[in-house]
C-alpha positions in Angstrom: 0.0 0.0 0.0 1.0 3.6 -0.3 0.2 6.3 1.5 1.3 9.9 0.0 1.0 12.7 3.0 1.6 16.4 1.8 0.0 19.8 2.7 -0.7 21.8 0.0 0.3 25.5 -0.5 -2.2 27.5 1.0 -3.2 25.5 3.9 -2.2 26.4 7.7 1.4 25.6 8.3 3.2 24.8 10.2 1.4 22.2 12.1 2.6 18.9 13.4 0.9 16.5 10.9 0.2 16.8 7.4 -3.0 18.0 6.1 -4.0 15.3 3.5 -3.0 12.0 2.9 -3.7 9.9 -0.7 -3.7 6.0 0.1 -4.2 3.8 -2.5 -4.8 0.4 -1.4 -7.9 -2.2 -1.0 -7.9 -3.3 2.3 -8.8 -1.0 5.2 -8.0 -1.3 8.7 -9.4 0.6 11.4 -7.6 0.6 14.7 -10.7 1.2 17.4 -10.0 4.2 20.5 -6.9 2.9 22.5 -6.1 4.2 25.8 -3.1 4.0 28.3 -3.7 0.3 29.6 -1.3 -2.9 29.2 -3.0 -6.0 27.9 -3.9 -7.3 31.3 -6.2 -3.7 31.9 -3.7 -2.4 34.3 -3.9 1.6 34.1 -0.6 3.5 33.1 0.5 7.0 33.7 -2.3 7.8 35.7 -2.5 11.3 35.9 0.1 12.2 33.3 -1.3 12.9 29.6 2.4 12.4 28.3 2.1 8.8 29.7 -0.6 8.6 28.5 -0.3 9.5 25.3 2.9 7.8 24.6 0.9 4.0 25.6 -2.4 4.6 23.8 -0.3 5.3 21.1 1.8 1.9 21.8 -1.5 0.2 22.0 -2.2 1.5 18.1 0.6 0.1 17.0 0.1 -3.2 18.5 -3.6 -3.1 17.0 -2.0 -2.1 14.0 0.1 -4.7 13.8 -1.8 -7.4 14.5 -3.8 -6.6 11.3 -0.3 -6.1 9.4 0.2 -2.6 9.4 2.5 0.2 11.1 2.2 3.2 11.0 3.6 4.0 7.4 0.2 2.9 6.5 -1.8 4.8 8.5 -4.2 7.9 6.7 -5.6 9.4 9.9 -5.4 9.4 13.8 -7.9 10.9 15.9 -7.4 12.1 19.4 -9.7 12.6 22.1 -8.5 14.1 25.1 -10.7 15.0 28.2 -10.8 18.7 29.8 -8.6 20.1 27.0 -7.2 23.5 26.7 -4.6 24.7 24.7 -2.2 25.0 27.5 -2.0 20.8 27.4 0.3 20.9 24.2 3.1 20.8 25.3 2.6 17.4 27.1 0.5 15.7 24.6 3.2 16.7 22.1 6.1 15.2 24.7 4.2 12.0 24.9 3.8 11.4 21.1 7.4 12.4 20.4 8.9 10.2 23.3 7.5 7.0 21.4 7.6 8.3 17.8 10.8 6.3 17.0 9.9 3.6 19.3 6.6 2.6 17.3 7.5 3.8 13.5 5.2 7.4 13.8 5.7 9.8 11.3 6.8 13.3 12.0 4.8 14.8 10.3 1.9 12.9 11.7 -0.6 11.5 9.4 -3.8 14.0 8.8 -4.6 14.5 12.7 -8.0 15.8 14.9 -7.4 16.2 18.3 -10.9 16.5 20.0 -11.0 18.0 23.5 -14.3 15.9 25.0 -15.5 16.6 28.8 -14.5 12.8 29.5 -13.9 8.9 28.4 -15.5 5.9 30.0 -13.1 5.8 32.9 -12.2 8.9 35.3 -8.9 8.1 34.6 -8.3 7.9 31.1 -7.0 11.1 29.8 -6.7 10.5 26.3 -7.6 7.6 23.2 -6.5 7.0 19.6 -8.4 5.9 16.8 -6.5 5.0 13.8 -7.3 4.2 10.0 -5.1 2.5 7.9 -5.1 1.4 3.9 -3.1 -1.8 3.1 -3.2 -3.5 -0.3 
């Protein structure tokens, strides 16, 4: 499969994703919300968005994998993180950027939404990842 991600001239930059991606493929994949929990449920980072971050996008690429794809292959990620405010950057950017390498993301993300919601199923769970993938 290929994925092209660009941003054309004329759209907001800079930014720390790309603004379109192009896949061309057959298959799709689509990686449901992942949050900061090992496979046994235990919580971690509790309290730390960074942590946080960093393992529900570990547990992506885990979901991505087991359906054969990394992150190369991915067209869009969707965040949703609870009681967000503009001032949380900075550590939701420190958490995916201490696992980028680790797990194959792109810097430039793929096309990326970041949804500030009031909160997730748990009390504890500051942040999940939805992903969507194209594989031939």
């Amino acid at each position: 499969m290929t994925v092209r991600r660009f941003t054309p001239e004329g759209m907001m930059q800079p930014t720390p994703y790309h603004h379109v991606a192009v896949g061309t493929g057959t298959r799709h994949v689509h990686v449901s919300g992942q949050i900061a929990r090992l496979a046994d449920s235990t919580p971690v980072a509790p309290g730390d968005l960074a942590g946080q971050v960093a393992q529900a996008l570990r547990a992506t690429a885990t979901g991505l994998a087991g359906a054969g794809a990394t992150f190369a292959d991915v067209l869009r990620l969707t965040f949703y993180v609870t009681e967000w405010e503009p001032e949380r950057i900075g550590a939701f950017m420190a958490g995916v950027e201490s696992v980028a390498e680790e797990i194959g993301l792109p810097q430039p993300l793929p096309p990326s939404s970041l949804i500030g919601v009031d909160y997730l199923f748990e009390p504890d769970v500051l942040v999940e990842v939805e992903a969507t993938a194209l594989l031939d």
